[in-house]
The first five atom37 places (N, CA, C, CB, O) and aatype in JSON, in Angstrom:
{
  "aatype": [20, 20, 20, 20, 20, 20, 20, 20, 20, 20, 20, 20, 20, 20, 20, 20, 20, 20, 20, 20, 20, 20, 20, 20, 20, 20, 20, 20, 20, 20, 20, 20, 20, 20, 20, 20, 20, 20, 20, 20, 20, 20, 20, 20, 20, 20, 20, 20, 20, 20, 20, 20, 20, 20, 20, 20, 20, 20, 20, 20, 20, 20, 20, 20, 20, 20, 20, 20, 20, 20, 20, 20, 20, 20, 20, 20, 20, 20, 20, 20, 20, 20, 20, 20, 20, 20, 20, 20, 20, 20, 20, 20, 20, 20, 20, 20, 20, 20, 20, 20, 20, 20, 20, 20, 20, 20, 20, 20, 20, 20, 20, 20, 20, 20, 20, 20, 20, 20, 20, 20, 20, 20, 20, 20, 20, 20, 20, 20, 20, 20, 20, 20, 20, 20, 20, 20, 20, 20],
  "atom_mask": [
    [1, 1, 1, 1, 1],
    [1, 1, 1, 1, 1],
    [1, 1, 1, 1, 1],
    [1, 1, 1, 1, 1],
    [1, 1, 1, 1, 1],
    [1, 1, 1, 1, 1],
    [1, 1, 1, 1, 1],
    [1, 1, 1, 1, 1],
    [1, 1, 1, 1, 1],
    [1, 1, 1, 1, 1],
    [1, 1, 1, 1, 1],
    [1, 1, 1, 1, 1],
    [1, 1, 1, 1, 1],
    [1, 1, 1, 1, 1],
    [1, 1, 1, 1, 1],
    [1, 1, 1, 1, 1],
    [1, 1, 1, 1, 1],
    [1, 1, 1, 1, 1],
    [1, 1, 1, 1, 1],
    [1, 1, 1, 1, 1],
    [1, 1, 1, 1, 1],
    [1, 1, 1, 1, 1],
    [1, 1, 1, 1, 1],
    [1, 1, 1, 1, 1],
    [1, 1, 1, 1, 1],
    [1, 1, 1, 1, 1],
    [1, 1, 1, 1, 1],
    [1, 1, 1, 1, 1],
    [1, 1, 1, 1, 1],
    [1, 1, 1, 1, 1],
    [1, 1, 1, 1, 1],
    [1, 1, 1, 1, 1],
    [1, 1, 1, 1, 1],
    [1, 1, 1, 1, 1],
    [1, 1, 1, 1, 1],
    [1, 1, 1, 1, 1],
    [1, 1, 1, 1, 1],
    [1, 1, 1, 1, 1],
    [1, 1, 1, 1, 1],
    [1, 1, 1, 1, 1],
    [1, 1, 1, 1, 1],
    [1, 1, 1, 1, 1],
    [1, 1, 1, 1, 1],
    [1, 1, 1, 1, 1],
    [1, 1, 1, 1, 1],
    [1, 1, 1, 1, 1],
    [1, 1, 1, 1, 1],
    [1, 1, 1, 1, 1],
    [1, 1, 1, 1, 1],
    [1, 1, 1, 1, 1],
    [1, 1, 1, 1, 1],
    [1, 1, 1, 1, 1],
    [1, 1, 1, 1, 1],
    [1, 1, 1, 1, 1],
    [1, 1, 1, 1, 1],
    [1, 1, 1, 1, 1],
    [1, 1, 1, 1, 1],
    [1, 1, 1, 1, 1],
    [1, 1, 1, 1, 1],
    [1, 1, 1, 1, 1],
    [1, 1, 1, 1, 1],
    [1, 1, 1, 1, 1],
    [1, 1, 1, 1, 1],
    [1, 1, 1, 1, 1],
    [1, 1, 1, 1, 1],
    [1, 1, 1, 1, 1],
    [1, 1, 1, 1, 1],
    [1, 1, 1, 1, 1],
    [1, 1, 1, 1, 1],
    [1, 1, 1, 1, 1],
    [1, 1, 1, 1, 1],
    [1, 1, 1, 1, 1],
    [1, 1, 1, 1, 1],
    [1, 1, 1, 1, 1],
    [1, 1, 1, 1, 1],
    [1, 1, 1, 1, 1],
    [1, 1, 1, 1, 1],
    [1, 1, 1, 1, 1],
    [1, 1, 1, 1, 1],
    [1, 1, 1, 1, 1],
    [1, 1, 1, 1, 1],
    [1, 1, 1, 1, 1],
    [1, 1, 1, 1, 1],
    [1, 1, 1, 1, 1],
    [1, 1, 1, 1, 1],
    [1, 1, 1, 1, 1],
    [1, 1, 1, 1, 1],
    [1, 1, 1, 1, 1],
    [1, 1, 1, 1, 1],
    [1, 1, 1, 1, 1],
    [1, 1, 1, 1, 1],
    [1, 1, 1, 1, 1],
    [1, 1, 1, 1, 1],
    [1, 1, 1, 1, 1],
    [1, 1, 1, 1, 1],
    [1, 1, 1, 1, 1],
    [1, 1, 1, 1, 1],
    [1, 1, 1, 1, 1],
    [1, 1, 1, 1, 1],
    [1, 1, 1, 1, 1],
    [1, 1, 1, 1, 1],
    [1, 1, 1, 1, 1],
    [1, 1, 1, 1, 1],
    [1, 1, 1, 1, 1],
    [1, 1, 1, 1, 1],
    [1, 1, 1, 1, 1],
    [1, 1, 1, 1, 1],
    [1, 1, 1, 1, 1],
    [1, 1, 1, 1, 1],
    [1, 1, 1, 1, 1],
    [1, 1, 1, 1, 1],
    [1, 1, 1, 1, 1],
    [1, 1, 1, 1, 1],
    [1, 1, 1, 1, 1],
    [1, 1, 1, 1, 1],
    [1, 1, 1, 1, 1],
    [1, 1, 1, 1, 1],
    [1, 1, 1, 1, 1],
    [1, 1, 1, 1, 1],
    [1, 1, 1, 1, 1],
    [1, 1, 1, 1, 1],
    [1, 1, 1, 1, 1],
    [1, 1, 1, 1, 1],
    [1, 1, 1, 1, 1],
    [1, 1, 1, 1, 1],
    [1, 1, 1, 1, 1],
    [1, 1, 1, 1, 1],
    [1, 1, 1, 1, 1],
    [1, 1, 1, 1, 1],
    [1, 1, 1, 1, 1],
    [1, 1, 1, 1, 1],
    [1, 1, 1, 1, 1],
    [1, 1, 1, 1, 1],
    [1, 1, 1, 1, 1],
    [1, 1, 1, 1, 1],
    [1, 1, 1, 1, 1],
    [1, 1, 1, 1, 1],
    [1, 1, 1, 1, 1]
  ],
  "atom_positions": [
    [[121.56, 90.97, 88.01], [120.38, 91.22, 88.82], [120.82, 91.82, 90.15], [119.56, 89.92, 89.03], [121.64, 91.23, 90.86]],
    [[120.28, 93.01, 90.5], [120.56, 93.45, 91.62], [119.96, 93.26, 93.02], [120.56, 94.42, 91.37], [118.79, 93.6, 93.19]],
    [[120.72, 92.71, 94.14], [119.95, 91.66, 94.97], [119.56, 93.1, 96.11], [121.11, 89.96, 95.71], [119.1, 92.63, 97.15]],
    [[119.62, 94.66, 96.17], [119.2, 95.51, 97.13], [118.41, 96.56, 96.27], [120.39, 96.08, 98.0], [118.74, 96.91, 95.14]],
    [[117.52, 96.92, 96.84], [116.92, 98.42, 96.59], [116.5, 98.89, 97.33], [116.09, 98.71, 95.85], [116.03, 98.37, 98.35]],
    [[116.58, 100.65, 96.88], [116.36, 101.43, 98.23], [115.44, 102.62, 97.66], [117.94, 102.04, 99.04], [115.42, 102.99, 96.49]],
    [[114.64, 103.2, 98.78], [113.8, 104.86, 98.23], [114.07, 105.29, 99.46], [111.83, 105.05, 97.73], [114.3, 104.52, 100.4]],
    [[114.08, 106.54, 99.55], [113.66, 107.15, 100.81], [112.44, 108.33, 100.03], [115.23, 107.94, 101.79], [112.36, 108.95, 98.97]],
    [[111.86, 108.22, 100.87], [110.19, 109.2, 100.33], [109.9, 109.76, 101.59], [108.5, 108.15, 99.72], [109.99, 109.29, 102.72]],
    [[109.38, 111.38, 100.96], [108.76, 111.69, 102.1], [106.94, 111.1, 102.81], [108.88, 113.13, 101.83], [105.98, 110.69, 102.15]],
    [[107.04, 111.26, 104.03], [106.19, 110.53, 104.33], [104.3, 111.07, 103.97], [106.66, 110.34, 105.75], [103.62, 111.54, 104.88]],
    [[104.04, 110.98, 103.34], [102.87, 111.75, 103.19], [101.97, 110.48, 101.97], [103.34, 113.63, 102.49], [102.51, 109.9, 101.03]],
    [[100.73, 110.38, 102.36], [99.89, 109.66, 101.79], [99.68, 109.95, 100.08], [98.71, 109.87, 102.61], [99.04, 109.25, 99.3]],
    [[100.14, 110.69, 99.9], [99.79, 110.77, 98.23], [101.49, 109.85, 97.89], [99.59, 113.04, 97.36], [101.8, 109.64, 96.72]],
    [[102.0, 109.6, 98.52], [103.11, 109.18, 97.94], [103.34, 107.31, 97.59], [104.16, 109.82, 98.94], [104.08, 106.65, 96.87]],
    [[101.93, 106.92, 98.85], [101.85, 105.35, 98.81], [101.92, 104.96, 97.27], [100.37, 104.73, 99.54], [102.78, 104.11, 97.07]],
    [[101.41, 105.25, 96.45], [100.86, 104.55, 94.96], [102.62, 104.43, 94.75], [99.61, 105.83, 93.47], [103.13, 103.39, 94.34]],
    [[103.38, 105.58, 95.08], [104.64, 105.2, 94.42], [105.77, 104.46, 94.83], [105.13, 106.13, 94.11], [106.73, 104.23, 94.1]],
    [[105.59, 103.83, 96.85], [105.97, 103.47, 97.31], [105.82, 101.58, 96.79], [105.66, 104.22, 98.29], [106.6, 100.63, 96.84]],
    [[104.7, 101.71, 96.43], [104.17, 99.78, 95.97], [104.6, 99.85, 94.53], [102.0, 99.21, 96.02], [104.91, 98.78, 94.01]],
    [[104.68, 101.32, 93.54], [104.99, 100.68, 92.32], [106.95, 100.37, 92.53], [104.4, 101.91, 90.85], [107.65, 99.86, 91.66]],
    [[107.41, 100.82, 93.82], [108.87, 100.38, 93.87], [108.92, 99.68, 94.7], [109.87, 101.21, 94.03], [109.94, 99.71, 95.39]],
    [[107.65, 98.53, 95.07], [107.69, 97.42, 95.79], [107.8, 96.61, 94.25], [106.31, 97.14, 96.98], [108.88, 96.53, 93.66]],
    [[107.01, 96.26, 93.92], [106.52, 95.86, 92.79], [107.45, 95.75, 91.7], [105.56, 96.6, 92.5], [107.8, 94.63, 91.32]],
    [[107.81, 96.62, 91.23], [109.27, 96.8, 89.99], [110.28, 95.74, 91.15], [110.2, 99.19, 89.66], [110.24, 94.6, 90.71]],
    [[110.89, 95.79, 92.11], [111.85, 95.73, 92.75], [111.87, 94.28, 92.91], [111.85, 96.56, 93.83], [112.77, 93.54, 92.5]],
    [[110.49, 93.81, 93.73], [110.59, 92.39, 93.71], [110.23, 91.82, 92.5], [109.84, 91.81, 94.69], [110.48, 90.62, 92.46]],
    [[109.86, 92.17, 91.76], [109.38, 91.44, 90.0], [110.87, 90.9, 89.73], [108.75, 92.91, 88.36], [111.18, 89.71, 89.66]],
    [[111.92, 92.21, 89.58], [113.36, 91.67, 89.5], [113.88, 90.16, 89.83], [114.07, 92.49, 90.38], [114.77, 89.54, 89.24]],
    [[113.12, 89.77, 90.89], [113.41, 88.52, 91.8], [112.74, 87.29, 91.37], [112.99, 88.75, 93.24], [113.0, 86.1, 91.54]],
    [[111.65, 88.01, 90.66], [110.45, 86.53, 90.15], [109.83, 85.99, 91.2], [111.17, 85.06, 89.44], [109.71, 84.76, 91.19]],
    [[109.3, 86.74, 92.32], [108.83, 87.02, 93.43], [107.24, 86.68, 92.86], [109.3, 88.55, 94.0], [106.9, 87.32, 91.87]],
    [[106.16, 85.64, 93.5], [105.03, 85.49, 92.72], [104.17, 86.44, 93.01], [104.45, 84.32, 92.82], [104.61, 87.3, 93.78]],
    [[103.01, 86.59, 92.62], [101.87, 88.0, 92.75], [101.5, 87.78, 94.3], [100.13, 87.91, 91.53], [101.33, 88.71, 95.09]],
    [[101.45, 87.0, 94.48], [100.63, 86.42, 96.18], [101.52, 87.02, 96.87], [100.51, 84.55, 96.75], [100.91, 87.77, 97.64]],
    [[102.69, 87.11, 97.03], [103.42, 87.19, 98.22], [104.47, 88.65, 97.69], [104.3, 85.51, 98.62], [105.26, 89.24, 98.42]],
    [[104.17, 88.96, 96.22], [104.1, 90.43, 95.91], [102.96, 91.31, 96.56], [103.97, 90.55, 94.45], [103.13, 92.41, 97.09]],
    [[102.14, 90.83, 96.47], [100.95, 91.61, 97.07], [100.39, 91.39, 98.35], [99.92, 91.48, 96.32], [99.3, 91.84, 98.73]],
    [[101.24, 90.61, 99.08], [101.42, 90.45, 100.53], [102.09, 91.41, 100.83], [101.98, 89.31, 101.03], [101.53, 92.13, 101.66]],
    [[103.5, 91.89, 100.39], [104.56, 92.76, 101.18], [103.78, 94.16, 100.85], [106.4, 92.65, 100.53], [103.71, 95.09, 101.65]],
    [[103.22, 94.13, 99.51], [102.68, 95.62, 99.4], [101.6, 96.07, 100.39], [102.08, 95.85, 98.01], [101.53, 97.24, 100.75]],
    [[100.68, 95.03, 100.85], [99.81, 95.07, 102.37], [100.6, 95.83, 103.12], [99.54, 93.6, 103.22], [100.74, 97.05, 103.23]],
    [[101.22, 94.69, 103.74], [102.46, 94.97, 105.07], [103.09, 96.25, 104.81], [103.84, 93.76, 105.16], [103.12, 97.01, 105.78]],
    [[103.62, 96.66, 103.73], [104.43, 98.23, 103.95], [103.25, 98.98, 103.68], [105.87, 98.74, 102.77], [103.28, 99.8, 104.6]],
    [[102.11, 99.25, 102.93], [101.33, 99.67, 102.89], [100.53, 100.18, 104.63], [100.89, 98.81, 101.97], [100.17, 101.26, 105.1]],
    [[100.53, 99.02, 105.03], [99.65, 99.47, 105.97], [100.31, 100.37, 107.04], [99.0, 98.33, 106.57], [99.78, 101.29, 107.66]],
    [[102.17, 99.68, 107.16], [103.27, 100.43, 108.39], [103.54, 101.88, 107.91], [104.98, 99.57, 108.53], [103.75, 102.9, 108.56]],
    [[103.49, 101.66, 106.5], [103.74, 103.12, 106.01], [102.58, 104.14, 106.46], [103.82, 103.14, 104.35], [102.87, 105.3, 106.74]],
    [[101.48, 103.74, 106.51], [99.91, 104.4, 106.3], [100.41, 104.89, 108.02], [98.03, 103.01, 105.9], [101.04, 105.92, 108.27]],
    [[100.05, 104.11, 108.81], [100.35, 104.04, 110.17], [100.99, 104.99, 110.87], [100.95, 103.1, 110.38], [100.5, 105.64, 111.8]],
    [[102.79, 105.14, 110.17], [103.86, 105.8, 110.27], [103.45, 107.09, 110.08], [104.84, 105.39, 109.48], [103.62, 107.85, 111.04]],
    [[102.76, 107.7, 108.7], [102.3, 108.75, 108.29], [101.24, 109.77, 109.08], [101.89, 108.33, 107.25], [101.32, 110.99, 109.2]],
    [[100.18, 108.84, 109.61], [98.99, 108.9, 110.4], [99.23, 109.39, 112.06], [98.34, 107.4, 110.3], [98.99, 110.39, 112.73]],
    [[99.72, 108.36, 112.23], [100.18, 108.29, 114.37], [101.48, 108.49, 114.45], [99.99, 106.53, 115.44], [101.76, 108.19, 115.61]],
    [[102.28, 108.76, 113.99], [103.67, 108.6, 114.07], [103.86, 110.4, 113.27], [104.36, 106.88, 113.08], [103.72, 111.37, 114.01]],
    [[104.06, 110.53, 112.28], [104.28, 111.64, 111.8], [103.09, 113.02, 112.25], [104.38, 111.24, 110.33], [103.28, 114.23, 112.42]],
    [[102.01, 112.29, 112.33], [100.85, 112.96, 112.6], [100.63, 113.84, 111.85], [100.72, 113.4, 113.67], [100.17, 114.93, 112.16]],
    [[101.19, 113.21, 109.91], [100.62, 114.44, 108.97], [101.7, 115.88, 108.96], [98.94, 114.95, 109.68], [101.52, 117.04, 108.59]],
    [[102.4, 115.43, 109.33], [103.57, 116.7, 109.72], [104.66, 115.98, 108.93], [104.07, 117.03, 111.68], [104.73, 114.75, 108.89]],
    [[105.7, 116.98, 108.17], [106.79, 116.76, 107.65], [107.38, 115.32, 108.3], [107.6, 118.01, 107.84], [107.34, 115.17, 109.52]],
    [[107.97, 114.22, 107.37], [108.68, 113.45, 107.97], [109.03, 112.7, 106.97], [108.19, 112.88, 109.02], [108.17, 112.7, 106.09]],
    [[110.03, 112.0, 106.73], [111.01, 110.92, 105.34], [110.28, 109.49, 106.07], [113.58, 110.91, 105.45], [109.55, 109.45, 107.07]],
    [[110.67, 108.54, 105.35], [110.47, 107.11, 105.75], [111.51, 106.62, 104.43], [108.58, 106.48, 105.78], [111.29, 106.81, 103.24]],
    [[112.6, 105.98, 105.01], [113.33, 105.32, 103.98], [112.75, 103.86, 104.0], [114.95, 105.39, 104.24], [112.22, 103.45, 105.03]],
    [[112.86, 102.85, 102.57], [112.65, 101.32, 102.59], [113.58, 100.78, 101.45], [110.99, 100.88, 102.33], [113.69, 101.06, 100.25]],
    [[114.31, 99.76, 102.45], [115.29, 99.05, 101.75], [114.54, 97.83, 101.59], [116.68, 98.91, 102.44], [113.76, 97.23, 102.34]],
    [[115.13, 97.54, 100.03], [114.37, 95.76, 100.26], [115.97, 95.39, 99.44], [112.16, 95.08, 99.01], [116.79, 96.03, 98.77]],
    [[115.83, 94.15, 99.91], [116.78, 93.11, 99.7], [116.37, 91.44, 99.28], [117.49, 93.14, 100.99], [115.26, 90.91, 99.34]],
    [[117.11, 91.11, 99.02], [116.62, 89.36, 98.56], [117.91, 88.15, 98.57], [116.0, 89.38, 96.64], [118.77, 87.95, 97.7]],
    [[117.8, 87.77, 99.26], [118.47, 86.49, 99.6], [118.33, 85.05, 100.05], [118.99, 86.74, 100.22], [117.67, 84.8, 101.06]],
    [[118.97, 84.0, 99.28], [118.43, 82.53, 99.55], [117.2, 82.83, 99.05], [118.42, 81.87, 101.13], [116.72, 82.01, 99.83]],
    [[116.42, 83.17, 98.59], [114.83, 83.05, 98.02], [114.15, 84.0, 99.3], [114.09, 81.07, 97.94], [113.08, 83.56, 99.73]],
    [[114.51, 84.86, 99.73], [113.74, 85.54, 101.06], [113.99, 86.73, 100.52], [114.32, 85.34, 102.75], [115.02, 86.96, 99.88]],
    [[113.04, 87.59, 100.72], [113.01, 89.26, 100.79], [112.82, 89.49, 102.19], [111.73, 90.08, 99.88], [112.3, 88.82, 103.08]],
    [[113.53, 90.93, 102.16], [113.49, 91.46, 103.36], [113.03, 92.92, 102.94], [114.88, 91.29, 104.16], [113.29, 93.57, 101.92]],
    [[112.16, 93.27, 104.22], [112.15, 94.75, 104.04], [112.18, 95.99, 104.87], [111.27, 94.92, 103.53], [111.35, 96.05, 105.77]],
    [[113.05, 97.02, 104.7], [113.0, 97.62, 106.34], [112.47, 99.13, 106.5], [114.65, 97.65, 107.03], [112.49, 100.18, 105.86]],
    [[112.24, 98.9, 107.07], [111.07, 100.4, 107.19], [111.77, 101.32, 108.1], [109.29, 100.09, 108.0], [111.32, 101.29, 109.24]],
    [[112.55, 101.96, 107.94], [112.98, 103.5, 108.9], [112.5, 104.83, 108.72], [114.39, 103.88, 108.79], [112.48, 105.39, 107.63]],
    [[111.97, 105.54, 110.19], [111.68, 106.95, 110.0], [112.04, 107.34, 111.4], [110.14, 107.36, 109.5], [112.51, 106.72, 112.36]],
    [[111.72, 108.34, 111.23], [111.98, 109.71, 112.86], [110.93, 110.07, 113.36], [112.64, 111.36, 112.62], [110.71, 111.1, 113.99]],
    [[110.21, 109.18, 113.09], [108.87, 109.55, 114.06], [109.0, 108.86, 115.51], [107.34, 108.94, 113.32], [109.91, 108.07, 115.76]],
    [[107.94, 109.26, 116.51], [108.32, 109.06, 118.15], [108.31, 107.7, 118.12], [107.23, 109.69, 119.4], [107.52, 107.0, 117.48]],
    [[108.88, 107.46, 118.58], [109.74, 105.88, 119.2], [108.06, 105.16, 119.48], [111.13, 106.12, 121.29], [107.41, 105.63, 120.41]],
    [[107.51, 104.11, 118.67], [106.28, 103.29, 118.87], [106.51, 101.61, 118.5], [105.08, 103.97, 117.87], [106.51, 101.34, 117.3]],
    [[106.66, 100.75, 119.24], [106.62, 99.36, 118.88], [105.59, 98.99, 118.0], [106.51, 98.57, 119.98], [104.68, 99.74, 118.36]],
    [[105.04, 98.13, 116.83], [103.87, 97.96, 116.37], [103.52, 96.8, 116.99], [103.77, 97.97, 115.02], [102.36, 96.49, 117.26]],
    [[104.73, 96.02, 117.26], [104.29, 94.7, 117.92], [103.61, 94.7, 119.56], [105.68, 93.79, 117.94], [103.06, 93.81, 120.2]],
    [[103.83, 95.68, 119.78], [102.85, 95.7, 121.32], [101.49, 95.88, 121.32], [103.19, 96.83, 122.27], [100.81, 95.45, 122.25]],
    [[101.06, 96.42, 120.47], [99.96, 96.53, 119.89], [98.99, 95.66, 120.52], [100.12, 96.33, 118.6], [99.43, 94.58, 120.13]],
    [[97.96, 95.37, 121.24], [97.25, 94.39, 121.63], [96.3, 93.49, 120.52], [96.52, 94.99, 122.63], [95.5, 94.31, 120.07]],
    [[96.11, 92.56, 120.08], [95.46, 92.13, 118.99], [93.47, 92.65, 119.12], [95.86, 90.28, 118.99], [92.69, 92.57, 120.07]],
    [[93.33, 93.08, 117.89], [91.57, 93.68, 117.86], [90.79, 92.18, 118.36], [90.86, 94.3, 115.76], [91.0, 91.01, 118.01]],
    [[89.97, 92.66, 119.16], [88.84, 91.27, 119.49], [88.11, 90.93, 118.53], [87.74, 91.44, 120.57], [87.21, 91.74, 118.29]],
    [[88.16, 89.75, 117.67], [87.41, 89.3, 116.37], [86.18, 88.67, 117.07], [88.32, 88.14, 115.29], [85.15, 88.51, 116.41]],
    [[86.2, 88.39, 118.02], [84.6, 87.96, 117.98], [83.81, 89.09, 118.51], [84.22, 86.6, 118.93], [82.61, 88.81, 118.42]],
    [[84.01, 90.25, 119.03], [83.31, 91.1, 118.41], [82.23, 91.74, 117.59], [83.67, 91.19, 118.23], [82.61, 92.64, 116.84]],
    [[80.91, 91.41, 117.61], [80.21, 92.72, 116.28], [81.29, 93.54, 116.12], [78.73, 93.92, 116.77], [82.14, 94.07, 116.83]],
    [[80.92, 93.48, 114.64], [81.55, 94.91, 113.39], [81.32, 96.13, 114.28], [80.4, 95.23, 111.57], [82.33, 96.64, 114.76]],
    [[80.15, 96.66, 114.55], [79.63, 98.0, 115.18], [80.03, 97.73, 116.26], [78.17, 98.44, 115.17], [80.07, 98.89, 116.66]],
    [[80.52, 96.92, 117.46], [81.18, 97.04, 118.56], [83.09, 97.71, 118.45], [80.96, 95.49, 119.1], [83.62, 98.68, 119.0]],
    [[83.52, 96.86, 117.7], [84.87, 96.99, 117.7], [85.53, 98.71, 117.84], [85.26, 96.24, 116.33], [85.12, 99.81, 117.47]],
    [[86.63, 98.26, 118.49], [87.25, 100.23, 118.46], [87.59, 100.04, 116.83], [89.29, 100.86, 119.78], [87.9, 98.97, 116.29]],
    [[87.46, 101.27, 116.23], [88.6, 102.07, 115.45], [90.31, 101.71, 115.41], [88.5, 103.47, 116.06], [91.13, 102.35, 116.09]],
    [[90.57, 100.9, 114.76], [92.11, 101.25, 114.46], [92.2, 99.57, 114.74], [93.16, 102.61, 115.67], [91.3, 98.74, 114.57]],
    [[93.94, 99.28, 115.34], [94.23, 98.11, 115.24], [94.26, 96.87, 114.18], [93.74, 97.95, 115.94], [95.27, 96.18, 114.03]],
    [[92.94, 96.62, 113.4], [93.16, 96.22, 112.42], [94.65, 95.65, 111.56], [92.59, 97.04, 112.06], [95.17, 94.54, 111.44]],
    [[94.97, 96.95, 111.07], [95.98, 96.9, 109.6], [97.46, 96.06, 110.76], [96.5, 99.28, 108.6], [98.27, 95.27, 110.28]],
    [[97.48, 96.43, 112.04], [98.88, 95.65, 112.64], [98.81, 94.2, 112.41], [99.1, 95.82, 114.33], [99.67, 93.48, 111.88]],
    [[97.1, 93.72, 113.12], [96.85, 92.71, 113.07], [97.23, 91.64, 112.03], [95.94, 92.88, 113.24], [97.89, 90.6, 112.12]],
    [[96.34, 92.42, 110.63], [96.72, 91.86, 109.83], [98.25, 91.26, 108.78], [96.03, 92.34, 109.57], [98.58, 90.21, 108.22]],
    [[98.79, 92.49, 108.94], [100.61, 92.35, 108.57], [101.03, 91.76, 109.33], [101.61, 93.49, 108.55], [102.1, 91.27, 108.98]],
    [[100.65, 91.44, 110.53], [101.64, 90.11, 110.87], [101.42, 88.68, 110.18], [101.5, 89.78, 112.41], [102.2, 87.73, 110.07]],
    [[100.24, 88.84, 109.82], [99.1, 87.4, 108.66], [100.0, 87.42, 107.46], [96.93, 87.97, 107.92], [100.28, 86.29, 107.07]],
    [[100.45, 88.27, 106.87], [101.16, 88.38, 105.45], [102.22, 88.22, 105.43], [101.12, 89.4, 104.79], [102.73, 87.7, 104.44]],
    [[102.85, 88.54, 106.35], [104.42, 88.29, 106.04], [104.92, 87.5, 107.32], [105.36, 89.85, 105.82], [104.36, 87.52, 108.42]],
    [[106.13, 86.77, 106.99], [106.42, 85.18, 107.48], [107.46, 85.53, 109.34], [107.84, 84.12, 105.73], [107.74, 84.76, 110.26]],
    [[107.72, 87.01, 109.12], [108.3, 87.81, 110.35], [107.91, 89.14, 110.21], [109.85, 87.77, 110.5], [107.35, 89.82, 109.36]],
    [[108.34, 89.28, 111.21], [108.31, 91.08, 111.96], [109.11, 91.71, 112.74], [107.32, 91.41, 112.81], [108.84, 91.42, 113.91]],
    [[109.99, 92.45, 112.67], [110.89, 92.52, 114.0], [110.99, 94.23, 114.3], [112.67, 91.71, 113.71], [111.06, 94.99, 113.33]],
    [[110.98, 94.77, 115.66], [110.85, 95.65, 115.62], [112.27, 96.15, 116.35], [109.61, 95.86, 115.97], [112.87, 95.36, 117.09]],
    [[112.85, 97.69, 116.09], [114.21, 98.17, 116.82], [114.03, 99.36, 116.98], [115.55, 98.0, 116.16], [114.21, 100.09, 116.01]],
    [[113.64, 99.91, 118.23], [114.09, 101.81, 118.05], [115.59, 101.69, 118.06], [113.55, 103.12, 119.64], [116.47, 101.15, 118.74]],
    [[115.42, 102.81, 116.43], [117.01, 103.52, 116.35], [117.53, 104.01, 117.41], [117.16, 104.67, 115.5], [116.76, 104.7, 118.07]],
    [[118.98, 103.83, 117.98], [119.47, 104.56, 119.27], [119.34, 105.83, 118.59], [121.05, 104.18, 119.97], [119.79, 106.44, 119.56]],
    [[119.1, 106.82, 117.67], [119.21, 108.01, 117.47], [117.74, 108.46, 117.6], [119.93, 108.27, 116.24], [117.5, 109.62, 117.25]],
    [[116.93, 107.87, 117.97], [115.37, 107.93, 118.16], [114.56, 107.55, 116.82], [114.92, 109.49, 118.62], [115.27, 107.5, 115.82]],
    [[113.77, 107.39, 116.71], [113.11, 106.55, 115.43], [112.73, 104.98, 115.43], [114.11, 106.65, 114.29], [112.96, 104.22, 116.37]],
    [[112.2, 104.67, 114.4], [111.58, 103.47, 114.46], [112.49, 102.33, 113.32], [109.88, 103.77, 114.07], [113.13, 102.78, 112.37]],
    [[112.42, 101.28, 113.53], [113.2, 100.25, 112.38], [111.7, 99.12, 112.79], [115.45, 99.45, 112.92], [111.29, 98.79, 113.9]],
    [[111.2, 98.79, 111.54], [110.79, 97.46, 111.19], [110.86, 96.58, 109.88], [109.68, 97.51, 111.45], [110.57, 96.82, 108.7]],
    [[111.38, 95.4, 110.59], [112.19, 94.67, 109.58], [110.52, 93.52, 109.24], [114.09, 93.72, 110.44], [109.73, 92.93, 109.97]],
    [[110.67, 93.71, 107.79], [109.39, 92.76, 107.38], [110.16, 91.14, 106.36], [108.08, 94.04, 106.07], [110.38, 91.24, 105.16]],
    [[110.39, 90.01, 107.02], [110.49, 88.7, 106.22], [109.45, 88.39, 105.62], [110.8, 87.62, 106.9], [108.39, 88.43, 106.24]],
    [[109.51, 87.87, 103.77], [108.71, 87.36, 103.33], [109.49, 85.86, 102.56], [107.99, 88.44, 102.57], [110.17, 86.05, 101.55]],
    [[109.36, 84.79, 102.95], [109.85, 84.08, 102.24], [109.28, 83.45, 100.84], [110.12, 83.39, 103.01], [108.12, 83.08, 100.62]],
    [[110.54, 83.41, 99.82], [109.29, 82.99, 98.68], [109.18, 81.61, 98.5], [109.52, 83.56, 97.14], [109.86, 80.77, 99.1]],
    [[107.99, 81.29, 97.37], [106.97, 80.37, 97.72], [107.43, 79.62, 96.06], [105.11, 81.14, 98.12], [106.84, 78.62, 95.65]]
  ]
}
């Protein structure tokens, strides 16, 4: 059983479906349960979406993701070359709020921090982004 896997994909939204089916194959390997399979696919789902969106701005750009598994923990790390953005600074969306009040956006950060058990964020010294996603299993 192989305890690393890796893709690098370019960054562009038609490519998500294939980014979760090599979430999915990868942690199955592990016997990783559906809940917290379909937690990490949220969480990269949404950093990937994000990355693609505000970060690449729809313009040429790679996003590599390594996942790994150890002691019963997956890890997963998200690198690209898009402009240097923390996700964790992010201010949290106001939930008490009306629906029709709230801004646009924020959301999907909010929530990936709910799904997975860490978050850690690193600009590459070569410029770029690193976020490391912990999911421990259950």
């Amino acid at each position: 059983m192989e305890n690393q896997f890796s893709i690098n994909i370019n960054a562009d939204i038609e490519n998500l479906a294939t980014i979760r089916k090599f979430i999915e194959e990868s942690v199955g390997k592990w016997g990783l349960n559906s809940d917290s399979t379909y937690d990490l696919n949220f969480a990269v789902t949404e950093l990937v979406t994000n990355t693609i969106i505000h970060g690449y701005k729809y313009e040429p750009g790679s996003i590599k993701i390594d996942l790994w598994h150890k002691n019963g923990t997956v890890y997963v790390r998200l690198k690209d070359n898009a402009p240097i953005f923390n996700p964790l600074t992010n201010p949290p969306p106001n939930m008490k709020l009306p629906l029709e009040l709230r801004p646009v956006g924020g959301l999907g950060i909010f929530l990936t921090k709910l799904y997975v058990d860490e978050i850690n964020y690193t600009a590459s010294p070569d410029g770029g982004n690193e976020v490391l996603l912990v999911k421990h299993g259950e």
